[in-house]
C-alpha positions as CSV (number, residue, x, y, z in Angstrom):
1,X,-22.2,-6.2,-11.4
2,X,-19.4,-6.2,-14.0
3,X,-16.0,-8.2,-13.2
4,X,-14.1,-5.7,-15.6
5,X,-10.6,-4.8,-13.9
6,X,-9.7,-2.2,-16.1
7,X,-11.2,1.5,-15.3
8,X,-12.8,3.0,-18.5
9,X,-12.1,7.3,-18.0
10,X,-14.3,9.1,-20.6
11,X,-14.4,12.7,-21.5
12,X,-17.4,14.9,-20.9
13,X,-18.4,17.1,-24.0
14,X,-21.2,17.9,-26.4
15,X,-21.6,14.8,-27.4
16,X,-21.7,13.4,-23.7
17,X,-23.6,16.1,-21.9
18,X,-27.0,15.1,-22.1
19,X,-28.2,14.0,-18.8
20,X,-30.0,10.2,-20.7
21,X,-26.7,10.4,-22.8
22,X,-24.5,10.3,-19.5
23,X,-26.8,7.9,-17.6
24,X,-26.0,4.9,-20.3
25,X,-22.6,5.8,-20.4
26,X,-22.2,5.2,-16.7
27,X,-24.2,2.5,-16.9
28,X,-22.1,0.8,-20.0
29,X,-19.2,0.4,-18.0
30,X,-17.5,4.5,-17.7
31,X,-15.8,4.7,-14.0
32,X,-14.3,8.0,-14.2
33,X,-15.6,11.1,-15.8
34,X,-12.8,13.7,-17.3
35,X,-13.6,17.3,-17.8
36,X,-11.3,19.0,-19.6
37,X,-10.5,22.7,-18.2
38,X,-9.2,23.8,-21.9
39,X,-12.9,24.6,-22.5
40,X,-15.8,26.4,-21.1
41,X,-16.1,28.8,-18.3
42,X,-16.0,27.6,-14.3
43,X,-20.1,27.8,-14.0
44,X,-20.1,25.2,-17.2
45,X,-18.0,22.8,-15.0
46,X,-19.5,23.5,-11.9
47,X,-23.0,22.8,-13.8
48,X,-21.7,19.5,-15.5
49,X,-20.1,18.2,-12.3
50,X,-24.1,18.3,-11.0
51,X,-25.5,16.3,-13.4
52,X,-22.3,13.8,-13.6
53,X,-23.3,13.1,-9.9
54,X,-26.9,13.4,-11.0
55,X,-26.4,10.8,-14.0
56,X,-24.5,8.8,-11.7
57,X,-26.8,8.3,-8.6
58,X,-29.5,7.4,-11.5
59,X,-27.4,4.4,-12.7
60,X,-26.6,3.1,-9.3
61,X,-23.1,3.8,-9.7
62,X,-20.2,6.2,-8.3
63,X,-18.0,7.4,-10.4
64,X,-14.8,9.6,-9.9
65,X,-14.8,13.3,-11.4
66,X,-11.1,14.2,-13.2
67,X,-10.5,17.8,-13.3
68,X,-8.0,18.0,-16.3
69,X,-6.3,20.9,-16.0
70,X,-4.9,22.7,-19.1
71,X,-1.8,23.8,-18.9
72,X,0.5,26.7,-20.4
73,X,-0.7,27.6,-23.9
74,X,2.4,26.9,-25.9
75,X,0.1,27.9,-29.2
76,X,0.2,29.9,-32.4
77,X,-2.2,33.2,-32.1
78,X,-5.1,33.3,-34.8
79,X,-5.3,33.6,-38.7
80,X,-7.8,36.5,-40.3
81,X,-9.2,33.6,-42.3
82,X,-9.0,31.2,-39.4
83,X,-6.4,28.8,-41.6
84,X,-3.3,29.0,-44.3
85,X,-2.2,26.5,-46.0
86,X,1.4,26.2,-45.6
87,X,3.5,24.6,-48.2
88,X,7.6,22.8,-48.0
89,X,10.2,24.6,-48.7
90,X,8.0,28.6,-47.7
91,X,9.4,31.0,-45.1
92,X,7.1,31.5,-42.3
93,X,7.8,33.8,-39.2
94,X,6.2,33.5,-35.9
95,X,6.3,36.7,-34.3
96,X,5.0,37.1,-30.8
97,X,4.8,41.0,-30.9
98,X,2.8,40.9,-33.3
99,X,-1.1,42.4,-32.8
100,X,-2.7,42.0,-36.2
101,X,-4.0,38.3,-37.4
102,X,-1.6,36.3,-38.9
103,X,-1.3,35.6,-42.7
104,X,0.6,33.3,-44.7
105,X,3.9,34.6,-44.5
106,X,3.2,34.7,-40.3
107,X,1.3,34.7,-37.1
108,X,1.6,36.3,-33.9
109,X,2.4,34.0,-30.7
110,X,0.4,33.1,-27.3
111,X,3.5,31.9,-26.0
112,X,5.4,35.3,-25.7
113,X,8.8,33.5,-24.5
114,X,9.4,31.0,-27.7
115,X,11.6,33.7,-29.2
116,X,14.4,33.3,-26.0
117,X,13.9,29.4,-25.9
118,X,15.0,28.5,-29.4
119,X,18.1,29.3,-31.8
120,X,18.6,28.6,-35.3
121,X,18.7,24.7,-36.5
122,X,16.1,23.8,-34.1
123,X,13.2,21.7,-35.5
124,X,9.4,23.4,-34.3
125,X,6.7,20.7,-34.4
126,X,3.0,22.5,-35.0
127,X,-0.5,20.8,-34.5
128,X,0.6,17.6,-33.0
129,X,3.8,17.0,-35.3
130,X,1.9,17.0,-38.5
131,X,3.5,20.2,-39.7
132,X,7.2,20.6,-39.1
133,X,9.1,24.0,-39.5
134,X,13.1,24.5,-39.2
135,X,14.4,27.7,-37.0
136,X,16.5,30.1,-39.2
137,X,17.5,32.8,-37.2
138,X,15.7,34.4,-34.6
139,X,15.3,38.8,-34.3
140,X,13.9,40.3,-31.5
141,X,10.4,38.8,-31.0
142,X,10.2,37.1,-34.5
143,X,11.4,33.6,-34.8
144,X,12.3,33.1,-39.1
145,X,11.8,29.6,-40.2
146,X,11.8,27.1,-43.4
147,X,8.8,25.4,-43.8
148,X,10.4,21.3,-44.0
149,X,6.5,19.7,-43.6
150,X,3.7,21.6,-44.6
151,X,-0.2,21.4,-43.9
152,X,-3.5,23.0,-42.7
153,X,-2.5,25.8,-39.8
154,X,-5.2,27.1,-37.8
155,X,-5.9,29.4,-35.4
156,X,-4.1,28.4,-31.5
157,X,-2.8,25.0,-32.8
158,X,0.4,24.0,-30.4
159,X,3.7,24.3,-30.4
160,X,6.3,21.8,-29.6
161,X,10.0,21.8,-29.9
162,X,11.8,18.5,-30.7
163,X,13.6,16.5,-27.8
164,X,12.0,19.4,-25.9
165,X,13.3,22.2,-23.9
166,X,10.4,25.1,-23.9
167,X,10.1,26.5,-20.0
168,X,6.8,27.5,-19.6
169,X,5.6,26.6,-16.3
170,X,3.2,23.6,-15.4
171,X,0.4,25.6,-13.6
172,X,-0.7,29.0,-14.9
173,X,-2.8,31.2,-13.9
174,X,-5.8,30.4,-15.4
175,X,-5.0,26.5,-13.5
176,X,-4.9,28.1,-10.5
177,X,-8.4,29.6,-10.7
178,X,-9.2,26.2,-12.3
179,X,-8.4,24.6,-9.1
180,X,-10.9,26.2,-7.1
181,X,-13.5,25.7,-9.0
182,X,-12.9,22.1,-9.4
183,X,-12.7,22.2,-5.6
184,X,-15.6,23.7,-5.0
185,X,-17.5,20.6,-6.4
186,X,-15.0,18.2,-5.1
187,X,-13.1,17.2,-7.9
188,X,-12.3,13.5,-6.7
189,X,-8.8,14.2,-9.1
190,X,-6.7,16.6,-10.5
191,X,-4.8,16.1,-13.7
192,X,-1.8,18.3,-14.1
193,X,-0.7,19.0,-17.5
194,X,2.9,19.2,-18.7
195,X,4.9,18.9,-15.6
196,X,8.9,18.7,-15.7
197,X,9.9,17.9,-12.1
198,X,8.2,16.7,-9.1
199,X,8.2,20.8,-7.7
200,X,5.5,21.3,-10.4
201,X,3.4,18.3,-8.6
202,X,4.0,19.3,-4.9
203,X,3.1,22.9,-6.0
204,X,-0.3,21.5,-7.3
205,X,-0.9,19.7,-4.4
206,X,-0.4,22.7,-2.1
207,X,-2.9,24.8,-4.1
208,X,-5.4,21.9,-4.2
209,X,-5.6,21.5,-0.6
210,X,-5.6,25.2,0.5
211,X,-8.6,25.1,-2.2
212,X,-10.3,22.6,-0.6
213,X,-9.5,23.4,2.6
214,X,-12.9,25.0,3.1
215,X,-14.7,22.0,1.9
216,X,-12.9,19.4,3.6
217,X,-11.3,17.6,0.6
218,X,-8.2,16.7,-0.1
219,X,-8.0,15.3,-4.5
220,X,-6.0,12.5,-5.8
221,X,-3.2,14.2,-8.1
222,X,-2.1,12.5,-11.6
223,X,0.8,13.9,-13.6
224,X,0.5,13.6,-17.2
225,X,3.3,12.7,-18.4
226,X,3.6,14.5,-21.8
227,X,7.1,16.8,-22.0
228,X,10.4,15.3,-23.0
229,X,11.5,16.5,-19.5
230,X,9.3,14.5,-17.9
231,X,11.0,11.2,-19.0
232,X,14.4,11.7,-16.5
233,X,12.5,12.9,-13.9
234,X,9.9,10.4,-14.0
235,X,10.5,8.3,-10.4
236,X,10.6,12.0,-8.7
237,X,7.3,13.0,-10.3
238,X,5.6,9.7,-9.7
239,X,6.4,9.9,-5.9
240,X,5.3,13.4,-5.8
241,X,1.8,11.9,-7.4
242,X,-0.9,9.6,-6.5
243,X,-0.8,8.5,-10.6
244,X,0.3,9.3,-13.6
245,X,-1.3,9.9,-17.3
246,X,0.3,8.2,-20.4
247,X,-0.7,11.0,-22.6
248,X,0.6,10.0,-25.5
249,X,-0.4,13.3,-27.8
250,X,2.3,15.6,-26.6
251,X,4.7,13.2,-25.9
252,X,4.8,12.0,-29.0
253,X,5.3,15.0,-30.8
254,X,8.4,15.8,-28.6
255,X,10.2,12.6,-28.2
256,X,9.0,11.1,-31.6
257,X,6.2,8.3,-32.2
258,X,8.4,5.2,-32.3
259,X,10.1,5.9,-28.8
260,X,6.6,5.8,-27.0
261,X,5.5,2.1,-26.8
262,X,8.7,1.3,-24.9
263,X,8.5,4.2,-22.7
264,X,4.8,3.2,-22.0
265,X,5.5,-0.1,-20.9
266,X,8.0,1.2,-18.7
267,X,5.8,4.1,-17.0
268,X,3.3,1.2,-16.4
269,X,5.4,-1.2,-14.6
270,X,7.4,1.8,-12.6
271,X,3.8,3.2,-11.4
272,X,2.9,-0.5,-10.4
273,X,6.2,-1.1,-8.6
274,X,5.5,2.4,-6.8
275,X,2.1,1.6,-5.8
276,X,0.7,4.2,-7.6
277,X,-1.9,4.0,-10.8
278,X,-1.9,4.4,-14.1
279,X,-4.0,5.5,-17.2
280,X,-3.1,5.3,-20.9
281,X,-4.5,7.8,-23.0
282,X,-4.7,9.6,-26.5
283,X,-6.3,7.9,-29.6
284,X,-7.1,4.9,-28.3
285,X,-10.5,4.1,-30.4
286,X,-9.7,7.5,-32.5
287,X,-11.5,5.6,-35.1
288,X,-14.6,5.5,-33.7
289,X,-14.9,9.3,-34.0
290,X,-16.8,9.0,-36.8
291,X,-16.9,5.0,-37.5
292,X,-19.2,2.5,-35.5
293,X,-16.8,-0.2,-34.8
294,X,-12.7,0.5,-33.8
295,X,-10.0,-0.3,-36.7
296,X,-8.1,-3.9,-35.5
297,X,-5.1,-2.0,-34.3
298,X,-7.5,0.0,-32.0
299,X,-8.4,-3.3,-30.7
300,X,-4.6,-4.5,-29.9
301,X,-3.6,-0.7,-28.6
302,X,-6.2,-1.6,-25.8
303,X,-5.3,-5.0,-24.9
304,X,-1.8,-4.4,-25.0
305,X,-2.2,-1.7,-22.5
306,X,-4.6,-4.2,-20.5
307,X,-1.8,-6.5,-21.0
308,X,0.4,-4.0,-19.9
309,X,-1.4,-3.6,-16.4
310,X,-2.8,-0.4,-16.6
311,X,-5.5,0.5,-14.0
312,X,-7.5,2.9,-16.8
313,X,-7.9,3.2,-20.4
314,X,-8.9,6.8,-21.9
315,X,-11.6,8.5,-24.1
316,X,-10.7,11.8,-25.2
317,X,-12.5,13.2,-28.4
318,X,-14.1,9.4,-29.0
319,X,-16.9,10.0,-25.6
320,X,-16.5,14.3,-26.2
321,X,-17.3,14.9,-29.7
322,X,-17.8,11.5,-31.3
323,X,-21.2,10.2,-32.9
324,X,-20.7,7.0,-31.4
325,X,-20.0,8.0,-27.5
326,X,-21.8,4.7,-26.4
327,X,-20.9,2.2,-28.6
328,X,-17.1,3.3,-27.9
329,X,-17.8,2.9,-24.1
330,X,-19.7,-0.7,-24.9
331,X,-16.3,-1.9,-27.1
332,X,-13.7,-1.0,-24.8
333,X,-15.1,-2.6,-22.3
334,X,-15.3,-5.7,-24.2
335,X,-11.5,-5.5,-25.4
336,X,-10.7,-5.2,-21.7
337,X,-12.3,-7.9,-20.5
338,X,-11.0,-10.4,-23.1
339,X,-7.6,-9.3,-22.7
340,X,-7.9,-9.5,-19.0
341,X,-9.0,-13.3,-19.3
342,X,-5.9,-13.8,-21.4
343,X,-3.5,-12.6,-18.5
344,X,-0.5,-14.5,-17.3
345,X,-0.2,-14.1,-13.4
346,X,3.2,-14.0,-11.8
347,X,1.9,-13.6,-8.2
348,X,4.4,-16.3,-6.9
349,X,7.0,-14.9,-8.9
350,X,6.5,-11.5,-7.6
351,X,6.1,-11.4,-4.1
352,X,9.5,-13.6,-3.5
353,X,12.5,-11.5,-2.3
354,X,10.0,-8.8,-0.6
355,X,10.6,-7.7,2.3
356,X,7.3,-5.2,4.3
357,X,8.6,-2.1,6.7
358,X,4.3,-1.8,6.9
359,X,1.7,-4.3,8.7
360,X,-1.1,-3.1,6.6
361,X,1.5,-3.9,3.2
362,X,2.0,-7.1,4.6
363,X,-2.0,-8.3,5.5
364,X,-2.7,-6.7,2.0
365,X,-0.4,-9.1,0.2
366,X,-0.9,-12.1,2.7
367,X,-4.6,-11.6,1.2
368,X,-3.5,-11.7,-2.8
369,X,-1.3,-14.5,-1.9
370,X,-3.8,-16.7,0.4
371,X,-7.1,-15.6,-1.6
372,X,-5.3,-16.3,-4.9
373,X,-3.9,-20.3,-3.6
374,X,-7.3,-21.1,-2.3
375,X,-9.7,-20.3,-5.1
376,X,-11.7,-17.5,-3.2
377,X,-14.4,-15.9,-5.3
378,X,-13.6,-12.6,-3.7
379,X,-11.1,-10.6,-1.7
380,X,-12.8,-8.1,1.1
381,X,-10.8,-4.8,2.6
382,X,-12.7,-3.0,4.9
383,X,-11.0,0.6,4.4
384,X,-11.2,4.4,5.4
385,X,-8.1,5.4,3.7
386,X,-8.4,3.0,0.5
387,X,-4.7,2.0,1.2
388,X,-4.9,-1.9,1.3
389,X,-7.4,-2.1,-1.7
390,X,-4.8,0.1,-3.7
391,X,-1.6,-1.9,-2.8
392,X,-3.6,-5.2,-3.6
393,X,-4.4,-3.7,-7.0
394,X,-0.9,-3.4,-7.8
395,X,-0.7,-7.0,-8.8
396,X,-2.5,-9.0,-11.3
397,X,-4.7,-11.7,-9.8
398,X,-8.3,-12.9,-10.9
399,X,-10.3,-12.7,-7.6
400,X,-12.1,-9.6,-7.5
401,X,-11.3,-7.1,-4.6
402,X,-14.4,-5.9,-2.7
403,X,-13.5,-2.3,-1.0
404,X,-16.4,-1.4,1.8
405,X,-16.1,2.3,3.0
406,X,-18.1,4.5,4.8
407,X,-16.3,7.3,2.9
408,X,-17.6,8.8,0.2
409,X,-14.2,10.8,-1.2
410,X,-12.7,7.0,-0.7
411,X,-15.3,5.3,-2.7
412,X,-15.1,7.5,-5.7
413,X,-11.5,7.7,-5.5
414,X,-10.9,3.5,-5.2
415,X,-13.0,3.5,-8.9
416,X,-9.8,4.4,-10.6
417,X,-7.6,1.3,-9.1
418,X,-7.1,-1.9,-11.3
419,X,-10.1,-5.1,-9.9
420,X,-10.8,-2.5,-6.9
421,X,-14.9,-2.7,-6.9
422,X,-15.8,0.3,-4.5
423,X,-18.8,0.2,-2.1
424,X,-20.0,2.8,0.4
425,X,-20.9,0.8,3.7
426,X,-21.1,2.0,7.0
427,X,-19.8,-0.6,9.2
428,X,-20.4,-0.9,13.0
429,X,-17.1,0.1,15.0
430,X,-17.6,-3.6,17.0
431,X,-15.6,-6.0,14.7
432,X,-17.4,-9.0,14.4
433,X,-20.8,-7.0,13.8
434,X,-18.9,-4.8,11.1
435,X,-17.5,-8.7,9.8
436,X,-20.8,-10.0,9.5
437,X,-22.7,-6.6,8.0
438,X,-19.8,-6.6,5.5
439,X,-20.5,-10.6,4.6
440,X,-24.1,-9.9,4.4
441,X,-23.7,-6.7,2.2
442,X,-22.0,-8.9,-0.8
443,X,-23.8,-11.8,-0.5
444,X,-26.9,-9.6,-1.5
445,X,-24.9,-8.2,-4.5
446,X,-24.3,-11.9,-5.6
447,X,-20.8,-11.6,-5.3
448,X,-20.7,-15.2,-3.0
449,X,-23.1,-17.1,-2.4
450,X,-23.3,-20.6,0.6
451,X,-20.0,-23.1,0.2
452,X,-18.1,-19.8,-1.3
453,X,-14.5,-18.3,0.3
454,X,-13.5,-15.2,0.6
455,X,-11.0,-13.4,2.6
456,X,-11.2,-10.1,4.7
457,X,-8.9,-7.5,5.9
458,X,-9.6,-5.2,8.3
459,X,-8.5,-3.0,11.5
460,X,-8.4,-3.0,14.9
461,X,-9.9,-0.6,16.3
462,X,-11.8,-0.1,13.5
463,X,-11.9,2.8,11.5
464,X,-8.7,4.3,12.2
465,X,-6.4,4.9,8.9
466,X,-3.7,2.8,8.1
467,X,-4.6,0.5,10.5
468,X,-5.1,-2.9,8.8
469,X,-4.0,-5.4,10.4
470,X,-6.2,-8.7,10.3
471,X,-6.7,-10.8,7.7
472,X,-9.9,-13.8,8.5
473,X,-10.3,-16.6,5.8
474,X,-14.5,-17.1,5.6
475,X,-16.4,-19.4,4.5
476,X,-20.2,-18.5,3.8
477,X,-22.9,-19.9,5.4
């Protein structure tokens, strides 16, 4: 049983989808399968959900399902050769009532509204910042522009504006049908794409749970944090989430490269602070695309964000479309787990000055604190609601945390949470019985053995949310 802390989220896709493929993935360490809702119809994700849960009830382990929603379609319409070449210093127009294929003096729109969001002087960004066009003048539906950096266009590459500022709402429509499907196989989370205010997050989580209303389930929501807006506003869209998404693509492109570093730290230790979690995406072993081993500054991207205390690292293309799926899986695992042994705790420091409004806050910390001063080889919260395993993971400590459920929707939700190892257990509703099944049920996974302490939290009466409320220091017989 790995002792990794940090989640591994990979991305489903061609070169992923094979059912032996997916198996030694899961097995190699992924905790969290994304599938990305910018491609394939609702029966290919319903279908690929089934053999995720199939793949992952062959490797003995659970693993969440990320629904990855994708967002408005601020894009460029196609070419007739499906590419120009666009060159510094050429006029180009992008005209969104246009019907014919575009050419190389322009190209129609899929984002109808650009022509009313931008004026002349302001600086488009096209295919992820590598091409960069100026705003002359805009007339009518056709928005004039000076070619400043040139490149390879192709058909429905985005469109960002710099410093932001383009309105198109966070859900469309096509994310709203994308919702029930990814309800309808129980999507374990939702990732919303491109939300400016925490309105966008609460609307998401209304639709999500009249969705899965008729199923009984209720998803985890993440905010991907990836407009310009987004940055102000990110405290009110965090609360309005259960975690966020570095996604350091878009944001990038709008708020420029060198600003995102900082602004990553700072997401990480705000989501921490707010008990919520955290995953760092975009390029992360881009390398190993095509190459078998990660470039060295792959490598320290990783740690750093290990370093950083995020609960998840992210595959996007490297697990989707790469030729070396597994061996990307099998090295970011390894990165994690060297740069977790490197980490400097500050649990003293960091529980001083707090003060607890909640019981259960205050038995999950008196757990860290008191597992952490006496050497115990593992910390074990008996949960329904997977609250007091996620509040302990909000600090950094090297004693595993054991969370026994007897929900499934818990378990696979707990895999995203930083040194959170998720069982399913069902646990008698007598508490010493439940204590004893519970001691008995990770002594047979090796995680103590006789002489070994541990500490457990759990609630009286048992089973009722929220209610943590004991803490017992054991020692095993």
């Amino acid at each position: 049983m790995t002792r990794r802390a940090t989640k591994i989220v990979a991305t489903l896709g061609p070169a992923s989808s094979d059912p032996a493929m997916l198996e030694q993935l899961i097995r190699a360490g992924v905790d969290v399968v994304r599938m990305n809702f910018s491609h394939g119809t609702a029966q290919d994700h319903i279908d690929r959900a089934t053999l995720v849960r199939a793949a992952a009830t062959r490797a003995g382990r659970e693993v969440a399902i990320m629904a990855d929603l994708q967002g408005p379609k601020i894009r460029v319409g196609k070419f007739a050769d499906g590419k120009v070449m666009l060159e510094a210093g050429q006029k180009f127009v992008l005209d969104a009532a246009r019907t014919e294929l575009g050419d190389i003096d322009a190209v129609g729109l899929d984002y109808k509204t650009l022509p009313s969001e931008v004026k002349a002087g302001d600086v488009l960004l096209l295919n992820d910042g590598l091409i960069v066009i100026t705003v002359d003048s805009v007339k009518g539906a056709a928005v004039f522009t000076t070619v400043k950096v040139g490149g390879v266009l192709s058909n429905n590459k985005g469109i960002n504006k710099q410093g932001g500022g383009l309105t198109a709402p966070a859900l469309t429509a096509k994310d709203m049908d994308d919702i029930k499907t990814a309800m309808s196989f129980q999507a374990d989370y939702v990732a919303v794409s491109f939300p400016k205010n925490a309105t966008d997050m609460e609307m998401a989580r209304q639709l999500c749970n009249v969705a899965g209303a008729d199923f009984n389930h209720k998803p985890g929501l993440i905010a991907k944090i990836e407009r310009a807006e987004a940055i102000p506003k990110l405290e009110e869209i965090l609360l309005a989430s259960d975690g966020i998404m570095v996604a350091r693509g878009d944001l990038a492109v709008e708020v420029g490269n060198a600003v995102v570093p900082a602004l990553q730290k700072r997401m990480i230790k705000l989501a921490r602070e707010h008990d919520r979690f955290v995953i760092t995406a975009t390029q992360m072993m881009e390398s190993m695309i095509a190459n078998p081993v990660p470039t060295r500054a792959e490598v320290s991207d990783v740690a750093n964000a290990v370093l950083d205390g995020t609960d998840a690292v992210m595959l996007s293309a490297e697990t989707a479309a790469g030729k070396y799926p597994l061996e990307t899986v099998l090295e970011m695992a390894k990165i994690c787990e060297a740069a977790e042994a490197a980490e400097e705790l500050t649990l003293d420091a960091d529980f001083s000055g707090r003060a607890f409004s909640r019981i259960d806050q205050a038995i999950a910390l008196g757990a860290l604190f008191t597992a952490h001063h006496l050497g115990a080889k593992a910390i074990v919260a008996l949960t329904d609601s997977g609250s007091t395993p996620l509040w302990m993971s909000r600090y950094l400590i090297h004693v595993p945390i054991y969370a026994l459920t007897s929900n499934l929707s818990t378990q696979r939700r707990m895999t995203l949470y930083r040194n959170v190892h998720a069982l399913l257990m069902d646990t008698s509703a007598v508490r010493d019985t439940a204590l004893t099944q519970a001691e008995r049920h990770i002594k047979s996974l090796g995680v103590v053995q006789a002489g070994d302490v541990y500490a457990i939290t759990c609630g009286e009466p048992m089973g009722a949310p929220g209610g943590t409320n004991m803490l017992k220091i054991c020692r095993v017989h």
